[in-house]
C-alpha positions as CSV (number, residue, x, y, z in Angstrom):
1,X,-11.0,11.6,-8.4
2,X,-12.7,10.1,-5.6
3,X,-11.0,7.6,-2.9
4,X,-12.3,4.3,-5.0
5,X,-10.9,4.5,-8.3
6,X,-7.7,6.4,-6.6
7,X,-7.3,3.0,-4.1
8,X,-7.8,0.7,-7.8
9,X,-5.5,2.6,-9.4
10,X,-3.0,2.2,-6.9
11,X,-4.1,-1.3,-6.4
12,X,-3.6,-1.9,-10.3
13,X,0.1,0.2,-9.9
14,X,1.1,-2.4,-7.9
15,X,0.5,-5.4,-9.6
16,X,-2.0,-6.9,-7.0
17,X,-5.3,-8.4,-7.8
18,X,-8.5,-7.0,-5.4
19,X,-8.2,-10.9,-3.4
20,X,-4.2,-9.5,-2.6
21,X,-4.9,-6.4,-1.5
22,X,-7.7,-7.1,0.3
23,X,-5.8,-10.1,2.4
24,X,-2.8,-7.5,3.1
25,X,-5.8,-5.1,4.3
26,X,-7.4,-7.8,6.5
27,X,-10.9,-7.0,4.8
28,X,-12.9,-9.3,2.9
29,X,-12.8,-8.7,-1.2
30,X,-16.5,-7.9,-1.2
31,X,-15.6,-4.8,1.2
32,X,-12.4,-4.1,-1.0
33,X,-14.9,-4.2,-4.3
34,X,-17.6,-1.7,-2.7
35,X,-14.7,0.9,-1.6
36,X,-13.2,0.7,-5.6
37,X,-16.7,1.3,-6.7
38,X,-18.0,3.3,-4.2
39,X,-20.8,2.0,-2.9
40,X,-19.2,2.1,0.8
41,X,-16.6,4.2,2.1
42,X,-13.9,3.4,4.4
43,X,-13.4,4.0,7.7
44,X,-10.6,6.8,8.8
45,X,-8.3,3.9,10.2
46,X,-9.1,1.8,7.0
47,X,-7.9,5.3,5.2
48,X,-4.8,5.6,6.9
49,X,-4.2,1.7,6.6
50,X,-4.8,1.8,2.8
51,X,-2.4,5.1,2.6
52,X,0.3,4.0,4.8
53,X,0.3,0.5,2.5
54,X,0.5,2.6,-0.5
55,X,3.2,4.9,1.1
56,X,0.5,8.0,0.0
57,X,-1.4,10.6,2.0
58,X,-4.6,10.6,3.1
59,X,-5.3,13.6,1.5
60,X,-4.3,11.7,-2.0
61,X,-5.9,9.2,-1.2
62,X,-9.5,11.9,-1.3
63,X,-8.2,13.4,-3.9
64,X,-7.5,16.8,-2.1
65,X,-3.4,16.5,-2.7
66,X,-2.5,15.6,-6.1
67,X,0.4,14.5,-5.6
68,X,0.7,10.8,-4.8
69,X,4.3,10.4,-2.6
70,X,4.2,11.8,0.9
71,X,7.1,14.2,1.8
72,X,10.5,12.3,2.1
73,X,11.4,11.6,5.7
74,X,14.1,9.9,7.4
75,X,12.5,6.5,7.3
76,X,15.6,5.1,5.5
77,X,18.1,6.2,8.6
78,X,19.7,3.3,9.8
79,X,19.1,1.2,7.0
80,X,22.5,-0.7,5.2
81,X,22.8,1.3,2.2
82,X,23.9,-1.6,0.3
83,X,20.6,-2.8,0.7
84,X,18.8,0.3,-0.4
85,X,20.4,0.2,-3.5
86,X,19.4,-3.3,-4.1
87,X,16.1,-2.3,-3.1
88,X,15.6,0.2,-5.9
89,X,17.4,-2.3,-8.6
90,X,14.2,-4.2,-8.2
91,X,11.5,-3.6,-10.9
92,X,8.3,-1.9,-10.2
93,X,6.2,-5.0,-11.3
94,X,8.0,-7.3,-8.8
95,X,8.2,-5.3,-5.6
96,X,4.6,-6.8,-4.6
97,X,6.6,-9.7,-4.2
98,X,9.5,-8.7,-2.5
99,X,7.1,-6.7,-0.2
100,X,4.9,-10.3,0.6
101,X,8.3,-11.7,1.3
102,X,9.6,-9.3,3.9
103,X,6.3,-8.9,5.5
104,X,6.2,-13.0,6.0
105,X,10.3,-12.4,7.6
106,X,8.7,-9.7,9.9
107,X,6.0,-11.9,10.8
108,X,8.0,-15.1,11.3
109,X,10.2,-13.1,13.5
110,X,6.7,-12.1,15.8
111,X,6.2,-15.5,16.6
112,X,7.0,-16.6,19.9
């Protein structure tokens, strides 16, 4: 599968519509669209953007790995475990939202 359909399927995993993704992404939905269908390819960074979003490789991402997590690391040391398991109560369909909402915290927090 090539990177388009594999960044709309991942897209359509997570519940967000092309407009969503392409906001978090900071591209326009017309660049969003021609990557899905693949009449224009991203850029490396825009690759490692899109797979760091998705919490996949880059090689899943060109469909040279097939599997779609990345290795576990110790990203979650440090982290209240209380909240962890809270985190993974939360359906699949509404962690899009919970994701907009701690992204807004995080940036609220960057204003001066």
């Amino acid at each position: 599968m090539d990177i388009g359909p594999r960044i709309k399927l991942l897209r359509e995993k997570r519940n967000l519509a092309q407009f969503e993704l392409a906001a978090i992404l900071k591209i326009n939905n017309s660049t969003l669209s021609q990557y899905e269908t693949g009449t224009r390819t991203p850029s490396d960074d825009m690759k490692i953007a899109i797979a760091n979003y998705f919490d996949v490789s880059v090689d899943y991402l060109l469909g040279r790995d097939e599997k779609e997590k990345k290795p576990a690391s110790d990203s979650t040391d440090g982290l209240d475990p209380e909240l962890l398991e809270l985190i993974k109560r939360i359906p699949n369909d509404r962690m899009p939202e919970v994701e907009r909402y701690l992204r807004f915290q995080a940036e609220q927090r960057e204003k001066p």
